[in-house]
N, C-alpha and C positions, 0 to 999 in steps of 0.2 A: 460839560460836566467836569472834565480838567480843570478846568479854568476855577470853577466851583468849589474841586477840591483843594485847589492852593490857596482859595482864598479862606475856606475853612482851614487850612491847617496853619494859615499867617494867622488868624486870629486866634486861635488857642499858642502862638508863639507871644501875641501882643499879650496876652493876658500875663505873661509874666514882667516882673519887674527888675528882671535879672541886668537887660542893656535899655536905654531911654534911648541910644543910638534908633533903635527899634521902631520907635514913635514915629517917625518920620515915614518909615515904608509902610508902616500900617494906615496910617492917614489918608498915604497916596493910594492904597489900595482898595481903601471905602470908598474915596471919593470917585471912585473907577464902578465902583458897584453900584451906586446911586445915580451914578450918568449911564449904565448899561444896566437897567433891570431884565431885560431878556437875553443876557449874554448865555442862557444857557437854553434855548431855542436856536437850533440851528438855521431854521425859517429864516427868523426876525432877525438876523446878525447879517450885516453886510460883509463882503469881502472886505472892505477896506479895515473894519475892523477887526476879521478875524487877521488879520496881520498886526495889526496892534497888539492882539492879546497873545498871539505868540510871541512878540517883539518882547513885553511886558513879563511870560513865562521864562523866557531867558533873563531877563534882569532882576527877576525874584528871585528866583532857584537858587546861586549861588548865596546869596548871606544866609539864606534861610538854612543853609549846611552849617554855616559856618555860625550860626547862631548856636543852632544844634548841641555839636560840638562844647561850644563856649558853657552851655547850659549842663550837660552832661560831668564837663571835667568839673564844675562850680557844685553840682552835686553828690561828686565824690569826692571832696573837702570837705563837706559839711554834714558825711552820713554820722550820724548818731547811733551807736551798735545798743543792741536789744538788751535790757535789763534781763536778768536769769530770771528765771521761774520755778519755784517751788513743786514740787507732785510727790506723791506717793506711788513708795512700791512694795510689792510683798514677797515676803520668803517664806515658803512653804518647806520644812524640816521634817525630814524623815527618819526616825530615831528607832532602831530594830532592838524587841524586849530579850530578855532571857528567856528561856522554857523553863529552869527553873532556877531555886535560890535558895540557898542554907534559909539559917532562921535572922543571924549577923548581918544579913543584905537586905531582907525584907524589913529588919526593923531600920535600918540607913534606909533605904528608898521611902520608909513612911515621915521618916524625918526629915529628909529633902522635899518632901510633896509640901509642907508646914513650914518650912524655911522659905521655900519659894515666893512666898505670898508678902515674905519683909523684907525681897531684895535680895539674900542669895542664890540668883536664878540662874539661868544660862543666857548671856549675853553677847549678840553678831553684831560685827563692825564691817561693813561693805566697804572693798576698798577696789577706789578704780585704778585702770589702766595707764588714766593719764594723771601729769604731774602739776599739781597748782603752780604756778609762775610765780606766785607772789612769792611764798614759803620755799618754794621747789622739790616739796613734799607730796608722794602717791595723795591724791583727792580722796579722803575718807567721809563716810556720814557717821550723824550721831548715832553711839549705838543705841542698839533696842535688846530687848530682852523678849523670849520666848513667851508665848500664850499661853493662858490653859493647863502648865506644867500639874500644878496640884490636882488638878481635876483628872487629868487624862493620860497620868503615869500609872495608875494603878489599872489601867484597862488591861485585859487578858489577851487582847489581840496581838500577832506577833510582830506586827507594824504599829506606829502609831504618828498622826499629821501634824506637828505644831506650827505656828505660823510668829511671826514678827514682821514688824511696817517700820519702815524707812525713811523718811523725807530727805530727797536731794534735790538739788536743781538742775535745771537743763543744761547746765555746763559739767554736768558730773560725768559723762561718759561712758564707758562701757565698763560692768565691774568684772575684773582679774582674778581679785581674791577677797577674801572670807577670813574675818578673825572670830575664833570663839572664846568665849571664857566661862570655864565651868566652875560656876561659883559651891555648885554642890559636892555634900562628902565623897561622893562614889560617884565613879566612871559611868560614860553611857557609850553605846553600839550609834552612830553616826551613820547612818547609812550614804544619805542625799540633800543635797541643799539645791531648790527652785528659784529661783528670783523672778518674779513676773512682774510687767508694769514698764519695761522699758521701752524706748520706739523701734530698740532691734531686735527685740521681741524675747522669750524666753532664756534664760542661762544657766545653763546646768552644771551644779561641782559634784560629781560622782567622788563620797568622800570615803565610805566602807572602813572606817577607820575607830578605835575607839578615844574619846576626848576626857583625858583625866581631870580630878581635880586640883583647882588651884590648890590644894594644900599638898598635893604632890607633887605638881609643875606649875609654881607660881604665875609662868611665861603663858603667852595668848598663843594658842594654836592658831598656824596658817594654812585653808587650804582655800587650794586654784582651781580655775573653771578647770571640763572637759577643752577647753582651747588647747591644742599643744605652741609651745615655740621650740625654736632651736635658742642657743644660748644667745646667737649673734641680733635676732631678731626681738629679745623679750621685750617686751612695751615700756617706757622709760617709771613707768608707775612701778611695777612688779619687778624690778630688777634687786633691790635690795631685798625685797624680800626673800626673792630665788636665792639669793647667799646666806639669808640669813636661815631660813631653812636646812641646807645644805648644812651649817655649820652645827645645828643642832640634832644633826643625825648623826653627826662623825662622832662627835664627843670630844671628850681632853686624854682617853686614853689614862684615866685616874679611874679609882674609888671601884667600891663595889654595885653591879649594877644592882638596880631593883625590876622588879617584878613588871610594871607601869612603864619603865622605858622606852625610848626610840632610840636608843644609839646603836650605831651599826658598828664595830671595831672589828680586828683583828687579834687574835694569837694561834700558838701551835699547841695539838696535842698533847697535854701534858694531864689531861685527868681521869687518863685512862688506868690507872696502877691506881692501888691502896697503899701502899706500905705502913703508914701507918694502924692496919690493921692486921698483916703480915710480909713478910718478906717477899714470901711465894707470890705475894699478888703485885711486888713492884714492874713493873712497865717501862722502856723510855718514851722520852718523850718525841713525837712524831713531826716533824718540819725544821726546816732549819739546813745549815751545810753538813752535819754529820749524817741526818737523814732526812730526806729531802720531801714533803708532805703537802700538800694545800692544810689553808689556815685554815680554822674553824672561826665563829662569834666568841669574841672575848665576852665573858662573865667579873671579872676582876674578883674571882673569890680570892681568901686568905689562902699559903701556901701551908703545905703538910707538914707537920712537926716533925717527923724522919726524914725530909728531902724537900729544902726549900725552894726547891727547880717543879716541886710537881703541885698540882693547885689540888686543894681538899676537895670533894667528893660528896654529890648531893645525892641520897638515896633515893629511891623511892617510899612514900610516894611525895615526898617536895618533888616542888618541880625547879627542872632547870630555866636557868635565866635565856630565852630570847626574846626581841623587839615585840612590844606587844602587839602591834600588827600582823605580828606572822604566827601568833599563837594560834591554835586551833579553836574553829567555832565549835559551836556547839554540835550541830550536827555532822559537822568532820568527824570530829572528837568523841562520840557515839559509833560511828561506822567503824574508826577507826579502833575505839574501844573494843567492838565488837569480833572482829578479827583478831587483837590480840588474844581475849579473852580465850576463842577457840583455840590458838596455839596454845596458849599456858596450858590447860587442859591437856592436849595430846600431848604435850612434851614434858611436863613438869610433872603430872599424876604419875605415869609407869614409874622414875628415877623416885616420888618418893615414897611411892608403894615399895620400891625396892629398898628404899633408905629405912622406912621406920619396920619393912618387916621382915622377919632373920629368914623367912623363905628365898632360896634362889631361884630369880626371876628369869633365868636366859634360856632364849631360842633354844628349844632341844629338834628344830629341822622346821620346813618350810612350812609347817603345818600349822606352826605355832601363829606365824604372821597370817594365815587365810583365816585364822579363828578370829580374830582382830578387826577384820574387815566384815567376816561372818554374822557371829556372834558378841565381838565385842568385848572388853576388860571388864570381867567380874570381880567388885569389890568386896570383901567381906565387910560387915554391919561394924565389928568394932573398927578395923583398919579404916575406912570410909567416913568415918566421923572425925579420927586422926586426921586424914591429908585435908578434908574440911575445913579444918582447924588451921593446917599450918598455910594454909596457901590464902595469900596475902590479895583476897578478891573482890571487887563487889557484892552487894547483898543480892546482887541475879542472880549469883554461883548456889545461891540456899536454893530457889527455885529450881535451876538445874539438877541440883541437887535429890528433891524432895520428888523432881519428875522422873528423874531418868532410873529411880529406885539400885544403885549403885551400880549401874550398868555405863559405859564408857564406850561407846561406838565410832570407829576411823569409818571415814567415806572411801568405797572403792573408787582406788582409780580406774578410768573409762577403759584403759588400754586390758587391765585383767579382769574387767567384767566378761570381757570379749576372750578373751585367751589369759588363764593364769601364769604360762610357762613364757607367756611374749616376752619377756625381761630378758630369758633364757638366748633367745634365739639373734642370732649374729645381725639381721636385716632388721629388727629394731633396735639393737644396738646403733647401727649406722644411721638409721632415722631419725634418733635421738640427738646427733653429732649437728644435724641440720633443723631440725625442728625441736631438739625437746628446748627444756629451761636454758640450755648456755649455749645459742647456736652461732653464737659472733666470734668463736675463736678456731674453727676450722679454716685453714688455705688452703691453695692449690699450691702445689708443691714443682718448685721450680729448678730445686739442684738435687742432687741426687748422688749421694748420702746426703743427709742434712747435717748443716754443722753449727756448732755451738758459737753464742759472744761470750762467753765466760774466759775469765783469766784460766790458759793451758797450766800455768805451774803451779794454778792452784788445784785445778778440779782435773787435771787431765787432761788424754788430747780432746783435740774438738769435733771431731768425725763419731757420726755417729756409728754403731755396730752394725745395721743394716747395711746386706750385702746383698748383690741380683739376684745371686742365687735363692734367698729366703722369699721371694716377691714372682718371680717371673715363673712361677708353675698356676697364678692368680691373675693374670693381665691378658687371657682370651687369646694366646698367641701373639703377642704384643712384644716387643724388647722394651731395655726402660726406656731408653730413649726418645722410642717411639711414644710413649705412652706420657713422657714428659711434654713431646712435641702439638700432642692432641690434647692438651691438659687434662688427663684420665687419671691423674695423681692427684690426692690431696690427703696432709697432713692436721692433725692434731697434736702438738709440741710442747710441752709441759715440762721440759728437762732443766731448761736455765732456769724456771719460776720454782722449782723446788728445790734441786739440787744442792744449792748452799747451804738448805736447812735443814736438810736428812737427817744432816748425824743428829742434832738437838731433836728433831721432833722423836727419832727411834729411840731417843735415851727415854723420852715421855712415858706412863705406862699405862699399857694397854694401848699403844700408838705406835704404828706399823705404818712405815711407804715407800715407797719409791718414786722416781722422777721420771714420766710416761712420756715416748712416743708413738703415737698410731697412724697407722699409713692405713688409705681408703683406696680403692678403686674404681670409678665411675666406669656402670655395667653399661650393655646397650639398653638395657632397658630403662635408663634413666635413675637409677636407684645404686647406692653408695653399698659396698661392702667391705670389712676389715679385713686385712691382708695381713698384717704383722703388727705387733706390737715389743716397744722395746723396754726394758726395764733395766734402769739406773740407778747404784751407789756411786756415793762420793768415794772416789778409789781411795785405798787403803796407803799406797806408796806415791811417789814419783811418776812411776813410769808403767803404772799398774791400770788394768782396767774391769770396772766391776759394773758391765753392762749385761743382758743377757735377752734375745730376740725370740720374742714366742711367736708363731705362729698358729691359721686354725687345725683342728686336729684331725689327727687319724686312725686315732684308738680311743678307749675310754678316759686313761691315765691324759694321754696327750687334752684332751676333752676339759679333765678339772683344770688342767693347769693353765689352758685358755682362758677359761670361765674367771680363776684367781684374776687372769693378768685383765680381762677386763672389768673387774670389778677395782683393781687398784690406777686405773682410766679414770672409771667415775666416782673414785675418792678424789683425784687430782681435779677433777674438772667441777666438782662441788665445791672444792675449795677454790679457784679460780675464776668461777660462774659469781659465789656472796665476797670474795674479798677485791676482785677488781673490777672485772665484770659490772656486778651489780654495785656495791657500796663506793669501791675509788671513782669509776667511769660516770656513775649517775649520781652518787649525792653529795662525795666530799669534793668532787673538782668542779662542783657546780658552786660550792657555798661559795667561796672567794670573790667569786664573780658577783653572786647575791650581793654583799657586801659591797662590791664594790661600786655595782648600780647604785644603790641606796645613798652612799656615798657622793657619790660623782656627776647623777645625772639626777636632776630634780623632777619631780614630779609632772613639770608640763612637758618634758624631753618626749617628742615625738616616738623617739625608739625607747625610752622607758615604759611608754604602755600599753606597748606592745608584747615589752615583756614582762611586765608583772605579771600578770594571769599567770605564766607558765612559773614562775618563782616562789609563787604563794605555798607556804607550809611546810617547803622544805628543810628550811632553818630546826622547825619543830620539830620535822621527823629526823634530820640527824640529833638535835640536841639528845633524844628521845633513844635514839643507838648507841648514843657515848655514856649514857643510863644503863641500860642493862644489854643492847646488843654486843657490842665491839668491846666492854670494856672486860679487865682482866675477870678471871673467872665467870663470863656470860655466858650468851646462849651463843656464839659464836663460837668461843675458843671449848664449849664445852661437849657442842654438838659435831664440828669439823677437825680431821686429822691432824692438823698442824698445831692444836692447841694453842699455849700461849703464844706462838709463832706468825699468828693468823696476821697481826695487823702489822708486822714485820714484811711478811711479803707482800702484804700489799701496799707498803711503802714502797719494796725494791720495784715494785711492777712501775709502780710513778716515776721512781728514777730511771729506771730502762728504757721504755716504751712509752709513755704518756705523751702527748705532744697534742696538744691544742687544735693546730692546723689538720690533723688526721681523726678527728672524733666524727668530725660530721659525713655525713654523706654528699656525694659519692667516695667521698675522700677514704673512708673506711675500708670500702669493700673494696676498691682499688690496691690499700695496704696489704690485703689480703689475696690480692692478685682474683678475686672471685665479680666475673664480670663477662 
């Protein structure tokens, strides 16, 4: 059977024409088969033959290699590579509707449904990965234009599926990116782009993006699969485009922006002031080496007619300019609506109940404020029609209006549903230092007096007024030392954050403070108590000092005076909970860095989408506080002690303390020594 198979495998060797050499062993090898037709009966083969046909397997074997061989490398000389092949594929577009639409949008959307059908459609360009050799250009296919647009834009559903077909060939590759071209008047909601039909099966570009029209960005929008790369790795197809992207989000740092934009830019605070609508309302401006700020989103508006350093001022309700991607959707936009709505209301009705009516409206004792939570602010009929009028709301406010029959109810808080006097009492006050609203600015207290980084010649010495004696009748038998050594001390310090700006905010009026420190005690029982508290003027002379240490009481008189100095605690710590705390720490020392993602790292940057999620909408809600929160005469400087002063110290707290490397955790609470 050996023998059998050499010789079948020399005749499918004979059968080619590759060597005529050939002819010769195959000849000899037939004429071996037709003299031995039972060579493969072991019976009927004599010994002497089976020595022959081994004799015989040794002298075939080798050419037959070497045949092989010969044959092999002859046919990879002569392979002929596979003509490309045409196929189809399809993209399936997922385009998310508005909930709703003026009357201006709905007659443009009925006129792009009718444009549609002569060619001003919406049109996708597949663009692969890899680079044509010939051209040395990303491999693109013809575009196609979207299906069904006229038919299936006007549907109510909040989603809706349009599809486009492709023709590429097998040499096209894997696609990277997406061009679109929105040939129509008005913008649409992009949600998803599917590509199906490949041999690597599904490709998804998560787009969530809105795609204006060419008559507002001429330019083909680009977007990229869910693939990430790093910059070093991007596919030689998608490399150009990755810059060119890139370049179209920085901008040229000209002109004024629009509405419909991507550009991400920078500048400083400067549109915080009015002046050109009063003095009283001029501001500086915030960033820079005089005072040192994170940047905000430039807008490039025109600059003020009384101070061409500070940029004009968009009221409400225009809106301000950020990147249309980070504007609020709808449904944000609503939630978010909806929350403001309720503050206007509690904040804005009492001041202008008090403004349009010659009545005096103020606290005559604590009784006043439980009616408030009780029973609620009673409007009278003509007055109620008045702040109606003046307050600048949606048409909800009529319904609220028409229900609430001119009654005005605050929610109790949980803590004096349970106890009304709890505010009162020293062990929620402590509570509050670690769980209420500003719990990130308690330490442990590690030197003992604590002392000041303020300039001594300007502000005095730097040793605070806290002496053993005011502390160690409150530490359970403890010395300080001791009570330093077992970390049973912790601080609340408010003296550097205010101090400089006493005298101006005391000049303010109706604006009273001081510059607070509170020393705590950790009980055995696990629970924080106030031991002393200090109160600070900026001294009068040189060498003068106008501090003054209260402790808790032991009479009734001693009692209020307590009470005062904790209440000008939680003046201090209100304003250092919304000026740094909350607004420097979480939204303006985030924007820069927004920006600067946008910027710097393109959309398939593995660590950019990771952080987009968490960046989304911030731009809008600061643009949305340089509007009416933060900015001169708001709800900031109008509701918090430091008045116009507010976004001053929350500069100085940037320039002090701000440090990058110390925001995150653990790094924070280490800063504070609490661990």
């Amino acid at each position: 059977m050996a023998l059998a198979t050499e010789i079948i495998g020399g005749r499918l060797i004979d059968g080619s024409s590759f060597l005529p050499a050939s002819k010769m062993l195959t000849n000899q090898r037939v004429g071996m088969v037709r003299r031995n037709k039972f060579l493969g009966s072991p019976v009927l083969v004599p010994s002497q033959q089976i020595r022959r046909q081994e004799q015989l397997k040794r002298a075939v074997r080798a050419p037959v290699a070497a045949i092989s061989e010969d044959i092999i490398k002859t046919n990879n000389k002569t392979t002929v590579p596979e003509k490309a092949v045409n196929f189809k594929v399809r993209a399936v577009v997922t385009v998310r509707n508005k909930h709703k639409e003026d009357l201006k949008a709905t007659i443009v959307k009925q006129l792009d449904s009718f444009t549609d059908k002569i060619g001003r459609n919406v049109v996708l360009e597949l663009i692969s990965t890899d680079v044509d050799p010939k051209s040395k250009e990303p491999k693109r296919s013809k575009p196609a234009a979207l299906r069904d647009w006229s038919k299936k834009s006007n549907l109510k559903a909040e989603r809706v599926h349009y599809t486009a077909e492709f023709t590429v060939d097998s040499n096209f590759g894997v696609p990277g990116a997406i061009t679109v071209s929105n040939k129509h008047q008005q913008e649409f909601f992009m949600e998803s782009i599917t590509i199906e039909g490949f041999a690597c099966g599904p490709v998804h570009f998560p787009c969530n993006s809105w795609i204006q029209s060419k008559k507002d960005h001429p330019g083909k929008r680009i977007l990229f699969s869910n693939k990430p790369y790093l910059p070093s790795e991007t596919p030689a197809g998608l490399r150009a485009l990755r810059e060119k992207e890139l370049r179209d989000l920085r901008g040229d740092g000209k002109g004024v922006r629009k509405l419909s934009d991507r550009i991400y830019d920078f500048d400083v605070y400067n549109d915080l002031g009015n002046p050109d609508k009063s003095v009283n309302l001029t501001r500086p401006s915030l960033g820079g080496k005089k005072i040192p700020f994170p940047r905000r989103c430039r807008t490039g508006r025109l600059p003020m007619d009384s101070d061409i350093t500070a940029e004009s001022r968009v009221e409400k309700p225009l809106p301000l300019y950020v990147p249309r991607d980070e504007q609020f959707e709808e449904s944000k936009k609503n939630t978010f609506s909806a929350g403001r709505l309720k503050s206007v209301l509690h904040n804005i009705i009492p001041s202008l109940k008090a403004t349009i009516s010659a009545e005096n409206h103020d606290f005559s004792g604590f009784s006043d404020i439980d009616i408030l939570y009780k029973e609620g602010l009673l409007l009278k009929v003509g007055l109620q029609d008045e702040i109606w009028k003046n307050l600048p709301l949606p048409k909800v406010v009529t319904k609220i209006q028409e229900s609430s029959e001119g009654l005005l109810k605050y929610d109790t808080p949980k803590i004096l549903s349970r106890d009304k006097f709890a505010w009162l009492r020293d062990d929620e006050f402590a509570r509050q230092a670690v769980s209420g609203v500003n719990p990130v600015s308690i330490e442990s207290l590690k030197v003992f007096p604590p002392k000041s980084n303020l300039d001594p010649e300007i502000y005095g010495p730097q040793e605070s007024a806290f002496k053993e004696e005011h502390i160690l009748g409150h530490l359970n038998g403890l010395s300080v030392s001791q009570a330093l050594e077992e970390n049973k001390l912790f601080i609340i310090d408010y003296h550097d954050a205010y101090l400089p700006f006493l005298d101006r905010i005391n000049a303010l009026d109706g604006r009273k403070a001081y510059a607070t420190r509170t020393l705590f005690f950790l009980t055995p029982l696990g629970t924080l108590k106030p031991i002393a508290i200090e109160l600070s003027l900026p001294p009068a002379g040189p060498n003068s000092r106008s501090k003054r240490v209260v402790t808790p009481p032991v009479d009734a008189t001693s009692n209020w005076v307590w009470q005062l100095a904790k209440a000008h605690v939680c003046s201090n710590d209100a304003g250092v909970h919304q000026l740094v705390n909350h607004w420097l720490r979480t939204h303006a020392s985030l924007e820069p860095f927004i920006l600067a993602a946008h910027r710097q790292m393109s959309a398939m940057h593995p660590i950019f989408k990771l952080l987009d999620p968490h960046m989304r909408y911030t731009l809008e809600i600061n643009a949305l506080a340089r509007q009416n929160l933060i900015n001169a005469d708001g709800v900031i400087e109008s509701c918090f002690t430091p008045g116009r002063y507010c976004m001053e110290i929350s500069a100085a707290a940037y320039k002090s303390s701000w440090r990058f490397d110390k925001e995150g955790l653990p790094a924070e609470l280490i800063r504070r020594y609490i661990y």
